[in-house]
C-alpha positions as CSV (number, residue, x, y, z in Angstrom):
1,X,-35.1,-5.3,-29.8
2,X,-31.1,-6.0,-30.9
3,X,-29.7,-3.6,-27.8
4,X,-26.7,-1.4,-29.7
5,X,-23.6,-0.8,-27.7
6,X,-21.1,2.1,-27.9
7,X,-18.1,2.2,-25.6
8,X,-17.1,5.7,-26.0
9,X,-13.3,6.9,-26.8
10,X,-12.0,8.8,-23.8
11,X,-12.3,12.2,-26.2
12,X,-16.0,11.9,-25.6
13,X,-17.7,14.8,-24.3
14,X,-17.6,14.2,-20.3
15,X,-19.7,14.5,-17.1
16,X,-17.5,14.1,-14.6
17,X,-14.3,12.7,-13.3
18,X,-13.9,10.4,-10.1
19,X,-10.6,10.2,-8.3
20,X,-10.8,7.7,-5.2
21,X,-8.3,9.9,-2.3
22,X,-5.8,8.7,-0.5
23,X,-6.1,8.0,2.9
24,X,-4.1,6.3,6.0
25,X,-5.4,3.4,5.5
26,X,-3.9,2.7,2.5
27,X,-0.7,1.7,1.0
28,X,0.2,5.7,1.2
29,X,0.7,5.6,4.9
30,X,4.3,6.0,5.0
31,X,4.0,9.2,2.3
32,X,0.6,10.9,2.6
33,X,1.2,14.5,2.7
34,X,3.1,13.8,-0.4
35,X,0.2,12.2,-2.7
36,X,-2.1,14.6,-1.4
37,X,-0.1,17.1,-3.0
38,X,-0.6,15.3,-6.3
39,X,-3.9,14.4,-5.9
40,X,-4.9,18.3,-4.9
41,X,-3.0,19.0,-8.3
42,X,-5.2,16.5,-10.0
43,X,-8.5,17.4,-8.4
44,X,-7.2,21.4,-9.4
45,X,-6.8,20.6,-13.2
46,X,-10.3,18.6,-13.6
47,X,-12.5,21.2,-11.7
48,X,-11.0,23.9,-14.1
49,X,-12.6,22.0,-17.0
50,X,-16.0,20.1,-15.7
51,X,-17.1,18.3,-12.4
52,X,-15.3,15.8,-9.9
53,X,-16.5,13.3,-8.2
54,X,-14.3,12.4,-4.8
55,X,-14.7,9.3,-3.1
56,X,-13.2,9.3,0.3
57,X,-13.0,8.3,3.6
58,X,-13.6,11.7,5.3
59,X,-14.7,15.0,2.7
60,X,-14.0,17.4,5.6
61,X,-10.1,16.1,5.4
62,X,-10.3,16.7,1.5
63,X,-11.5,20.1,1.8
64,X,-9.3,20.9,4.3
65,X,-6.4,20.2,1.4
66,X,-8.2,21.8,-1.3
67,X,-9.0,25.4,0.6
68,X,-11.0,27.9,-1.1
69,X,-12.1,26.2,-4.3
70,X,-15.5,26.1,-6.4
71,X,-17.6,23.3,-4.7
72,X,-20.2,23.5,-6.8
73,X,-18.2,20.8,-9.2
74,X,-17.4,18.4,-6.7
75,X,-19.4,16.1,-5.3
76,X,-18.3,14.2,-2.2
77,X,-19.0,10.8,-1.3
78,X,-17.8,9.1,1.9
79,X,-17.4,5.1,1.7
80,X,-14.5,2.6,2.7
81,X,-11.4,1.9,-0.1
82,X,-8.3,-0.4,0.2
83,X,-6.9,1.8,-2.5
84,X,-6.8,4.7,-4.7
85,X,-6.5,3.3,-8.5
86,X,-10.4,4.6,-9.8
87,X,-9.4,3.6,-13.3
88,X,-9.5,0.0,-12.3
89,X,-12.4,0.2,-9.7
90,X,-14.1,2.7,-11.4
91,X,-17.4,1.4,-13.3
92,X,-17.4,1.5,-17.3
93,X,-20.0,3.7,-19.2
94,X,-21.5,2.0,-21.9
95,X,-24.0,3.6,-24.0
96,X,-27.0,1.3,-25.0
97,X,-28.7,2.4,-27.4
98,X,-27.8,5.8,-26.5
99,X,-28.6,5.2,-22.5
100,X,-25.6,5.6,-20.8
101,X,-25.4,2.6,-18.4
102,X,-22.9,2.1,-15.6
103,X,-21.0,-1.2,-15.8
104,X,-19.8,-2.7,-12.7
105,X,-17.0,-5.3,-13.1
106,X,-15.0,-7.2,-10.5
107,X,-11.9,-5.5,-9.3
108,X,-9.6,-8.4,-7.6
109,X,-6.7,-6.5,-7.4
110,X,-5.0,-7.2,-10.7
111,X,-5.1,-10.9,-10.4
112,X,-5.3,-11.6,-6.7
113,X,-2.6,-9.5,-5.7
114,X,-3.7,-7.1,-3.4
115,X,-6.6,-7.2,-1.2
116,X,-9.2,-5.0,-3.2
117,X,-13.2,-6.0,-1.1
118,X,-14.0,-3.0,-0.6
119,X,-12.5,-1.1,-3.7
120,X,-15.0,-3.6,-5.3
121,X,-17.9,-2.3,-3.8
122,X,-17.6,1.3,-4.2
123,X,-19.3,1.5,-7.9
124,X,-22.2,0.0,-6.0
125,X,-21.9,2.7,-3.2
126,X,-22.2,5.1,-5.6
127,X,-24.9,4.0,-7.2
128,X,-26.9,3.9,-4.5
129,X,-25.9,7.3,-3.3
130,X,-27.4,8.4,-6.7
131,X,-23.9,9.6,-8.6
132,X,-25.6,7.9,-11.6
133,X,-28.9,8.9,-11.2
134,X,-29.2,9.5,-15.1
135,X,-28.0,6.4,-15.6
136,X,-29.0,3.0,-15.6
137,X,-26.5,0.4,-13.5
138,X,-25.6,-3.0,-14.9
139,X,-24.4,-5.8,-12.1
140,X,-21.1,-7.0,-14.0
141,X,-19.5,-9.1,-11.2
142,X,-19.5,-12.7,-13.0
143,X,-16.6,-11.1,-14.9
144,X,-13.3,-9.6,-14.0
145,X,-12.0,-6.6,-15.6
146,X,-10.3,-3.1,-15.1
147,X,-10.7,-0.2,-16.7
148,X,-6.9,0.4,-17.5
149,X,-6.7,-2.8,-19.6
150,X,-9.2,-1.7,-22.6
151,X,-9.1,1.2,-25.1
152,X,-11.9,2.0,-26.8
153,X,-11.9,4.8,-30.1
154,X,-16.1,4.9,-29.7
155,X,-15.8,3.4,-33.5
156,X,-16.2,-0.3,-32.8
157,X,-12.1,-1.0,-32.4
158,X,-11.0,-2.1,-28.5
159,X,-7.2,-2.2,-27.8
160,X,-5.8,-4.4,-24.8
161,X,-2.9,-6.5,-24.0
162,X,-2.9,-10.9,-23.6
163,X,-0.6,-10.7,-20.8
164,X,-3.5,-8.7,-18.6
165,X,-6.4,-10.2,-20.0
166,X,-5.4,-13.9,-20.6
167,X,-4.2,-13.7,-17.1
168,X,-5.6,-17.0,-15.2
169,X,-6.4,-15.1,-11.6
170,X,-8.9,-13.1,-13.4
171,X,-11.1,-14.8,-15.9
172,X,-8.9,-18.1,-16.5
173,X,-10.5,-18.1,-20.2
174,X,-9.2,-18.5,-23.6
175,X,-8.2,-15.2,-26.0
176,X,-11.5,-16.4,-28.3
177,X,-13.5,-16.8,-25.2
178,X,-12.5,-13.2,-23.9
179,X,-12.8,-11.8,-27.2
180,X,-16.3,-13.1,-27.9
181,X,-17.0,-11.3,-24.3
182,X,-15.5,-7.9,-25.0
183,X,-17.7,-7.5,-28.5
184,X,-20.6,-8.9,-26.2
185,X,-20.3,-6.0,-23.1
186,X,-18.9,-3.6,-25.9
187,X,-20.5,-3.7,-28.8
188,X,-16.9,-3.8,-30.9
189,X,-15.7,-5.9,-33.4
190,X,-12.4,-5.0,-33.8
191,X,-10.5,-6.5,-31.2
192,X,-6.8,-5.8,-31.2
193,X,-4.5,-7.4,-29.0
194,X,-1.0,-6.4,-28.1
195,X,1.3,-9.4,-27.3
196,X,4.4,-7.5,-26.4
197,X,5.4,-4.3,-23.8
198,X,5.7,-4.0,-20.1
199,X,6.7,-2.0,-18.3
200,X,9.3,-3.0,-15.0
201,X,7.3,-2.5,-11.6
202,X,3.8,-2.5,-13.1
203,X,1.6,-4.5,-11.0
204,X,-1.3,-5.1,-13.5
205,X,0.5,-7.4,-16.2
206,X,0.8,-4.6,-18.5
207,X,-2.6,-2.3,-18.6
208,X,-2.7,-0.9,-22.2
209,X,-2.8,2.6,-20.8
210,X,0.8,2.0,-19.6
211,X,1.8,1.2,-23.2
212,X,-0.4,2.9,-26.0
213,X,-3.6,4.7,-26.3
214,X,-6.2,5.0,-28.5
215,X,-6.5,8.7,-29.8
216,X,-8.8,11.2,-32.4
217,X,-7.9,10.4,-35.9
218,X,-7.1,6.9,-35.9
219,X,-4.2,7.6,-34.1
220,X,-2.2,5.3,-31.6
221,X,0.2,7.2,-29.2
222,X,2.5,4.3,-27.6
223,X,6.1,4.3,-25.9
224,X,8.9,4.5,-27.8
225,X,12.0,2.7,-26.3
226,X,14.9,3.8,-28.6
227,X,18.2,3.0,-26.1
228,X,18.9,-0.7,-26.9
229,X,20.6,-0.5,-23.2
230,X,17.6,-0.3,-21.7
231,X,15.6,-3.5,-20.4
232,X,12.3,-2.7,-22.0
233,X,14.3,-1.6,-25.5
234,X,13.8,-5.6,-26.8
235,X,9.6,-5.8,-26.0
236,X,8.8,-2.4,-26.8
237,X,10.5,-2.5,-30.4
238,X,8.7,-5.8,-30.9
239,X,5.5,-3.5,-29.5
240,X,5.9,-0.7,-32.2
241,X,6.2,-3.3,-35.2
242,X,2.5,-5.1,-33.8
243,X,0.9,-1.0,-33.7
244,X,2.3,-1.1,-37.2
245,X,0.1,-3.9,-38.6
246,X,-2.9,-3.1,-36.5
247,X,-6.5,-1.7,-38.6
248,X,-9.3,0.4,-37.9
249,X,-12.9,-1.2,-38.8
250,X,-12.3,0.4,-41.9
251,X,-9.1,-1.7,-42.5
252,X,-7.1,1.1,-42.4
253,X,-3.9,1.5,-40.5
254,X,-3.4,3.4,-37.7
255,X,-1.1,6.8,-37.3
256,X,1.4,6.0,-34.8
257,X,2.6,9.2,-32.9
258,X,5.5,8.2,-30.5
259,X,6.0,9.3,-26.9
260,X,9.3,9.0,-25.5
261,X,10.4,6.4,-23.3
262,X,10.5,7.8,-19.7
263,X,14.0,8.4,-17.7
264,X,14.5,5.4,-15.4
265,X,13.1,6.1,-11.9
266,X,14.7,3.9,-9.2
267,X,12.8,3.7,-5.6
268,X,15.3,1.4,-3.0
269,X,16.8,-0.6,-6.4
270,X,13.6,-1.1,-8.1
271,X,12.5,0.5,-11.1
272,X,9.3,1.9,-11.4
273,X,6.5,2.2,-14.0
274,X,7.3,6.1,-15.3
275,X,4.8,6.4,-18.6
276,X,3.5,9.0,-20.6
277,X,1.0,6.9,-22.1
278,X,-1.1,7.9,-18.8
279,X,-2.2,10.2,-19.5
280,X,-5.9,11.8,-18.7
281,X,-8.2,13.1,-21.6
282,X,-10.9,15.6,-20.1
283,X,-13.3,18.4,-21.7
284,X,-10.5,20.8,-23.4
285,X,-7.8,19.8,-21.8
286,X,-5.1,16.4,-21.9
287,X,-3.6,16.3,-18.5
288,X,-0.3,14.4,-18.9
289,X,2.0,12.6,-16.0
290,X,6.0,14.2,-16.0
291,X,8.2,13.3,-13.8
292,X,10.8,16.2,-13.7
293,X,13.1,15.1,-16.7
294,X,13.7,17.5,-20.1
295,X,11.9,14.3,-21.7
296,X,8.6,15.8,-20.1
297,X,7.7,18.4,-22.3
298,X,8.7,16.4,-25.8
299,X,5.9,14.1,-24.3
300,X,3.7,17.0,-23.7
301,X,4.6,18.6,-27.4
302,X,3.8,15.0,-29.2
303,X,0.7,15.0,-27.5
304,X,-0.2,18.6,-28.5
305,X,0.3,17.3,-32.3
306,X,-2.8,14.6,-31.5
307,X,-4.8,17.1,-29.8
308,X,-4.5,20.3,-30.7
309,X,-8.0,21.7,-29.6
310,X,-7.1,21.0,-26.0
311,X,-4.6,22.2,-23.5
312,X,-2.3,20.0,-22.7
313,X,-1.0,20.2,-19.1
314,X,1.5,18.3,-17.4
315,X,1.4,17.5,-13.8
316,X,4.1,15.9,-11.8
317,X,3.6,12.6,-11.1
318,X,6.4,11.3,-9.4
319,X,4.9,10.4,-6.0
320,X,2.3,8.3,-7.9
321,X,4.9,5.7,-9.5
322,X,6.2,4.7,-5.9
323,X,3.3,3.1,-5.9
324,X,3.4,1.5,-9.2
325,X,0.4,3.7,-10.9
326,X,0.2,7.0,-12.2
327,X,-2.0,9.8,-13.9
328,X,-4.7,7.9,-16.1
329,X,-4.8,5.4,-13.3
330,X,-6.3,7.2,-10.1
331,X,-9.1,8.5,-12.5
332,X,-11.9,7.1,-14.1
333,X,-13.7,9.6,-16.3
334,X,-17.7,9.4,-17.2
335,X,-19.1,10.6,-20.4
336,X,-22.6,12.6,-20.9
């Protein structure tokens, strides 16, 4: 039986939402009552709309920062993490033939550059504490891949960037040889690849949800860089003019709706990602990272344009970029 695949768009009707918390352990030591501010703001805006699922290293610490809130949509479960970045150590739902299965990739901390063992390990974990009971769990580890690097619009058209994928410290392949992979896991055939955009201080050789995003409508929301001062103004032009000539499966071209280019955000010299392209999509809502500039809410009004049967909601995301992430990439959504 030829087994049909369907990797769903974000928009996708949803079970749950993981977010992986912060703990001392991790690289948010030094600033932990900070982030678990923004993570309570995070966990506060999903269990409005549908469940959460919280990986962590101790839930009565969580709940102790949450307070009085409904815990019948959070589940809890306890296991080891270097990190906090779910997107990229989140598993993948797949549909085969209309099963939703769980795929588990390597995570090797964006090309061998952060220790990530034991983020590896917790889509395993949860397995086996049941989070996916409905679901079946596909083994994925000969092959390494995070979640923030591919866009999917459910239709058969994936969306990702050369500089991640083609990268030699995760698959050390050629583009046909990870193309001919991605239809193969996906089920797509329209593979579009992005050979220019980055963002200064990203750690994961430009993740497409740092740069553009697939959205309803065959529409592309991507960074707009329009200050020819600015570093990124060069690559992100260059960007725009590729988004231009991209197609659908139908061959038609995509709507481009432009987000505006975030205010540089310096942390001891260094800049740091700021995007509004991470943004989360969850059941009737959009929740979209600001960063306390006026430029936040002409992000959150484009974004209203693409989605205007959803709230959109923007939380402050500030503490995220010191370390180099932000909304869309502590999250890792699950569809029904």
């Amino acid at each position: 039986m030829h087994l049909h695949k369907i990797l769903p768009a974000e928009w996708a009707k949803q079970s749950i939402v993981q977010l992986t918390w912060p703990h001392a352990n991790t690289d948010w030591n030094y600033m932990l009552d900070e982030v678990n501010e923004c993570f309570k703001n995070i966990a506060l805006a999903i269990i409005k709309q549908q469940n959460l699922l919280i990986v962590c290293s101790n839930a009565a610490d969580v709940k102790a920062l949450l307070g009085d809130v409904d815990y019948t949509r959070i589940t809890f479960v306890e296991t080891a993490s270097n990190d906090t970045w779910a997107r990229d150590h989140g598993g993948i739902s797949v549909f085969e033939n209309g099963e939703r299965t769980i795929y588990d990739f390597t995570f090797n901390g964006w090309g061998k550059k952060f220790d990530a063992h034991l983020d590896n390990q917790i889509t395993y974990k949860l397995a086996e504490e049941g989070v996916f009971a409905e679901s079946k769990y596909q083994n994925m580890k000969h092959f390494v891949l995070e979640g923030g690097s591919i866009e999917s619009d459910g239709k058969g058209t994936l969306l990702t960037t050369s500089t991640c994928l083609l990268s030699e410290n995760r698959n050390d392949s050629t583009k046909d040889e990870i193309e001919g992979k991605l239809k193969e896991f996906f089920g797509v055939s329209n593979v579009l690849w992005l050979h220019h955009g980055y963002l200064a201080g990203d750690d994961t050789d430009s993740h497409i949800d740092t740069l553009a995003r697939l959205c309803p409508n065959d529409t592309i929301a991507y960074v707009q860089c329009k200050d020819e001062n600015d570093e990124h103004f060069e690559e992100l032009q260059k960007m725009e003019l590729e988004l231009r000539a991209f197609k659908n499966v139908e061959g038609e071209p995509f709507k481009l709706l432009a987000l505006p280019m975030a205010d540089a955000v310096h942390d001891e010299g260094e800049r740091l990602p700021a995007t509004y392209a991470n943004f989360l999509i969850i059941n009737n809502a959009v929740l979209v990272p600001t960063y306390n500039s006026p430029k936040d809410k002409i992000a959150i009004d484009q974004l209203q344009l693409v989605f205007p049967d959803r709230g959109v909601v923007g939380i402050d995301c500030s503490t995220l970029i010191k370390q180099h992430g932000s909304l869309h990439c502590v999250t890792m959504q699950y569809p029904l």
